[in-house]
C-alpha positions in Angstrom: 94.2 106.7 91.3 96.2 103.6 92.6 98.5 101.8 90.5 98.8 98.3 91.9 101.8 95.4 91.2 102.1 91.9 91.2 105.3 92.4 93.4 105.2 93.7 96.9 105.9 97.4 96.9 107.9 98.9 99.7 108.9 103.3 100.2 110.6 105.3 102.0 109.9 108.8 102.3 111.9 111.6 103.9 110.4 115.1 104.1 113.7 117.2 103.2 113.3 120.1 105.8 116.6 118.5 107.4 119.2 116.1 107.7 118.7 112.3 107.7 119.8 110.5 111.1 120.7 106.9 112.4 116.4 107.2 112.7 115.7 107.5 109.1 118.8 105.1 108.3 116.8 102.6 109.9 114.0 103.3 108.0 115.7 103.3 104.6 117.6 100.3 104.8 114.6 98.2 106.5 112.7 99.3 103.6 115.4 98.5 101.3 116.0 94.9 102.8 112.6 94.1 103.1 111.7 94.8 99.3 114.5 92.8 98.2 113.9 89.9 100.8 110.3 89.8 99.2 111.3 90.0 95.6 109.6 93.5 95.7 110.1 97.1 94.4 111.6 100.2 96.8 110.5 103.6 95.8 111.4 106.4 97.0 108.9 109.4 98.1 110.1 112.9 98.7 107.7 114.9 101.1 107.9 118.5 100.3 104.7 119.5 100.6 105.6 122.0 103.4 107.6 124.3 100.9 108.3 127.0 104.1 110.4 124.2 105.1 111.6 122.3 102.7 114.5 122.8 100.4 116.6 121.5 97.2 119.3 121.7 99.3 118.2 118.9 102.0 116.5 116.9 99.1 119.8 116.6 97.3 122.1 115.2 100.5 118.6 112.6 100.8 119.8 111.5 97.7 123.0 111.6 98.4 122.8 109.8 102.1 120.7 107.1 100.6 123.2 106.5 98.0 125.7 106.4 100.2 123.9 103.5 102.0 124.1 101.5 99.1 120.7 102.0 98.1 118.8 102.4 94.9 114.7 103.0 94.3 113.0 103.2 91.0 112.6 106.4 89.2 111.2 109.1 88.4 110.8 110.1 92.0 107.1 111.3 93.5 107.4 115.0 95.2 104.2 115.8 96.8 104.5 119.4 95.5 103.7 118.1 92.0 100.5 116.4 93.1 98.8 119.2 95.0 96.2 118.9 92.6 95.5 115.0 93.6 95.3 116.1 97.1 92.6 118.6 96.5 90.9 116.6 94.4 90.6 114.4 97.5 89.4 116.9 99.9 86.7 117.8 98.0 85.5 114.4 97.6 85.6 114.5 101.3 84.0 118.4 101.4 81.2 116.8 99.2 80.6 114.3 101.6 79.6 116.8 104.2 82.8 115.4 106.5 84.7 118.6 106.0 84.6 122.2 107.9 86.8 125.4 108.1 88.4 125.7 111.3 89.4 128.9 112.4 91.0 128.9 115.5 94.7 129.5 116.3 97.2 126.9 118.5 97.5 130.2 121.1 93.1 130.6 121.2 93.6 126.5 121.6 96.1 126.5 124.0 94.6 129.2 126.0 90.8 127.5 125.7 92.5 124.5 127.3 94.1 126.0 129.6 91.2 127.5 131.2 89.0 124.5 131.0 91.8 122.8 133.1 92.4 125.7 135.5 90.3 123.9 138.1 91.4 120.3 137.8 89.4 118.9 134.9 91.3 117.1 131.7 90.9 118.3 128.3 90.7 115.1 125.9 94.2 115.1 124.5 95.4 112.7 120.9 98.0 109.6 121.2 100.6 112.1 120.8 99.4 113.9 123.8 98.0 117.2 121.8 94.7 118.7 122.9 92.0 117.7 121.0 90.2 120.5 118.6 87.5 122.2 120.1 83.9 121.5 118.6 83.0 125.6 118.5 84.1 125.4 114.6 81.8 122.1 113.8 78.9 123.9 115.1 79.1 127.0 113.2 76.2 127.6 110.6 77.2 128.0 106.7 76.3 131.7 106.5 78.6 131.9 109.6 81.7 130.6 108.0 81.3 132.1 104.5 81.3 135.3 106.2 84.3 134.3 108.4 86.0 133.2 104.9 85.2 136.0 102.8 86.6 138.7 106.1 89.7 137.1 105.3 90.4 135.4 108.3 93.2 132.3 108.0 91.5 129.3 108.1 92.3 125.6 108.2 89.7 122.3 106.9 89.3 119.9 109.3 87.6 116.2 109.2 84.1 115.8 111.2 85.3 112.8 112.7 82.0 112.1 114.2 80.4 112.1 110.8 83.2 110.5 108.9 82.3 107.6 111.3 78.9 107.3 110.7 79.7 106.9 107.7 82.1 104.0 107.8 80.1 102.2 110.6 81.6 99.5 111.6 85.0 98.9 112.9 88.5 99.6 111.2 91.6 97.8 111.6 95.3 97.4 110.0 97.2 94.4 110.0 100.5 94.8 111.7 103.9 93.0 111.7 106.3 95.1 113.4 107.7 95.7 116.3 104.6 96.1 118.8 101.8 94.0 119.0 101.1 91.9 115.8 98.3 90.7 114.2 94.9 92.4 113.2 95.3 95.9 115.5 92.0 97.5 116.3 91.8 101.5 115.2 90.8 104.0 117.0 90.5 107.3 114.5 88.0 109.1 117.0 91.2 109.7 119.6 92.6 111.4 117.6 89.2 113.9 117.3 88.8 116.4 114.3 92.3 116.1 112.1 93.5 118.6 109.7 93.1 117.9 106.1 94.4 121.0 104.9 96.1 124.1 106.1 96.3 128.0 105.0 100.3 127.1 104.8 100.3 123.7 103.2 97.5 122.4 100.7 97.3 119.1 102.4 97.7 117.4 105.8 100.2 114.6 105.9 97.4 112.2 107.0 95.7 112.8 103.8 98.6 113.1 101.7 100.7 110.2 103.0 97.4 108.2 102.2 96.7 109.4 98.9 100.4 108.9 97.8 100.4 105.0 98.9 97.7 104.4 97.1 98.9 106.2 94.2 102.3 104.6 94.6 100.5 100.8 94.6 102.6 100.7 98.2 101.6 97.4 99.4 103.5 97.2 102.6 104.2 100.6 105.0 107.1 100.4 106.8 107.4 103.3 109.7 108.5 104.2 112.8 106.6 102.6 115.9 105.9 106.9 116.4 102.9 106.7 114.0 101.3 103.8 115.1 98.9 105.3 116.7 97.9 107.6 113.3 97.2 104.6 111.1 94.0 104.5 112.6 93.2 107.9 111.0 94.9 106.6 107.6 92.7 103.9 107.6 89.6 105.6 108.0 90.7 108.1 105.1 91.5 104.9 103.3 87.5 103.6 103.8 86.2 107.0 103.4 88.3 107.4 100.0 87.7 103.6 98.8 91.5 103.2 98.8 93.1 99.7 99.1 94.3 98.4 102.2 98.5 97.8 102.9 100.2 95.5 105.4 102.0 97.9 108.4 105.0 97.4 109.7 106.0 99.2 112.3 109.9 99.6 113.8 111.7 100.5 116.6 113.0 103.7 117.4 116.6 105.0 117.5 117.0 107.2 120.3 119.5 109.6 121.7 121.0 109.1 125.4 118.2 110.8 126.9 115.6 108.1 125.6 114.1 111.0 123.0 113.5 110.3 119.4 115.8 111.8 117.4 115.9 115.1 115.8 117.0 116.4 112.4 118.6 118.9 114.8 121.2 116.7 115.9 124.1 116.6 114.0 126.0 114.6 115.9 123.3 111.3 114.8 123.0 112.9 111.1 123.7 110.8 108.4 126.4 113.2 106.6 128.7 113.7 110.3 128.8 110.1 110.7 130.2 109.8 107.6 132.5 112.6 107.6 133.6 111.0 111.0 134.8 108.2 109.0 132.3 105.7 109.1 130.9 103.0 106.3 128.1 102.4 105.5 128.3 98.7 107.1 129.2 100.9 110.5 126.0 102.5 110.0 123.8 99.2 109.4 125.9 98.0 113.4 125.1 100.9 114.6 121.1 100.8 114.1 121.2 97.2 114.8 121.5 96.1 111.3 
């Protein structure tokens, strides 16, 4: 599956459901730079794998913005809704390990199950992100139990057994990290993050798993990311041990942020890519602005 170079290989890679910002400018260009300070390769990866969301129309101004940069990647381009195959492939190696279940319920029957647990003062164990963790009622459920559930027709997702994943792997996981946080080998948590999705009803694949396939298939040797996923490469490197998939440095950079201290949001024109440029701006005014 993974295609590995002598050079360093850097990507970036934009999911077009939006417009880039100043956040994803950052991304590109720190990419871009850090390839070509290395004497590597920049690819680009288009994320489409949510295809509800995601339209030729944002994946053409990608291209477009990027250019616009100044930047250039190696073609042909990887779209993740040409590989849907490579990603189930995956989760049935996984499903064949006995690390995967259905998962039946709903954010609202989540959202309301937490809420009553914490009606009387006790905490729900919630991710890095700060999302309640996925209750166990699914794990439990016999085989007979969730063909039936299957075969009534009721919308489903597959979910990792985190607890058995990390039997499995026994021993501890780590990434090496040269960003913007702490440096250096970075212990990994995966088991706060509790029973991830690995595949939905809507999409075919998680972006855990196929953000990890897709570097490993790309050769990507160094990951370069917003300081926002940090906290997930300790799920990515479990999939990576689980998966016998190679190891790549992490770097992970600061965040652009609005006036509010928020990250920023495709929604916000006013940080977009395109209405800086239509306000006038070069690309150099762009590299100033993101600290560049």
């Amino acid at each position: 599956m993974s295609t590995r170079s002598d050079r360093p290989v850097f990507r970036f890679a934009p999911s077009p459901n939006g417009l880039l910002h100043l956040g994803h400018a950052l991304s590109a260009l720190l990419n871009h730079d850090m390839a070509k300070a290395a004497g590597g390769r920049f690819l680009l990866r288009i994320e489409d794998i949510d295809a509800n969301r995601c339209t030729p129309e944002f994946e053409a101004a990608i291209f477009r913005d990027l250019g616009w940069l100044g930047l250039s990647w190696e073609s042909p381009v990887r779209r993740q809704s040409e590989h849907l195959d490579t990603y189930a492939a995956a989760l049935t190696r996984l499903t064949e390990m006995g690390l995967v279940y259905p998962a039946f319920m709903t954010r609202g029957e989540v959202k309301a199950r937490v809420a009553t647990f914490e009606a009387d003062g006790r905490a729900w164990p919630r991710d890095p992100d700060g999302s309640p963790l996925y209750p166990k009622d699914d794990r439990h459920r016999s085989e007979t139990e969730r063909h039936d559930l299957i075969d009534s027709g009721l919308r489903h997702a597959y979910r990792l057994n985190m607890s058995e994943a990390l039997k499995i792997i026994d021993r501890p996981l780590s990434w090496q990290e040269t960003g913007d946080g702490k440096k250096g080998p970075i212990a990994a948590d995966p088991a706060a993050w509790g029973d991830v999705i690995l595949s939905r009803s809507d999409a075919p694949s998680s972006y855990h798993l196929s953000v990890t396939i897709d570097d490993a298939a790309q050769g990507v040797t160094h990951i370069v990311r917003g300081l926002d996923l940090y906290s997930a490469t300790a799920v990515h490197r479990l999939l990576q041990e689980l998966l016998g998939l190679p190891e790549p440095v992490y770097h992970h950079h600061r965040l652009i942020r609005d006036e509010a201290g928020q990250k920023l949001s495709k929604s916000e024109g006013s940080t977009g890519i395109a209405s800086l440029r239509d306000q006038g701006l070069l690309p150099d005014d762009l590299r100033r602005l993101v600290g560049l």
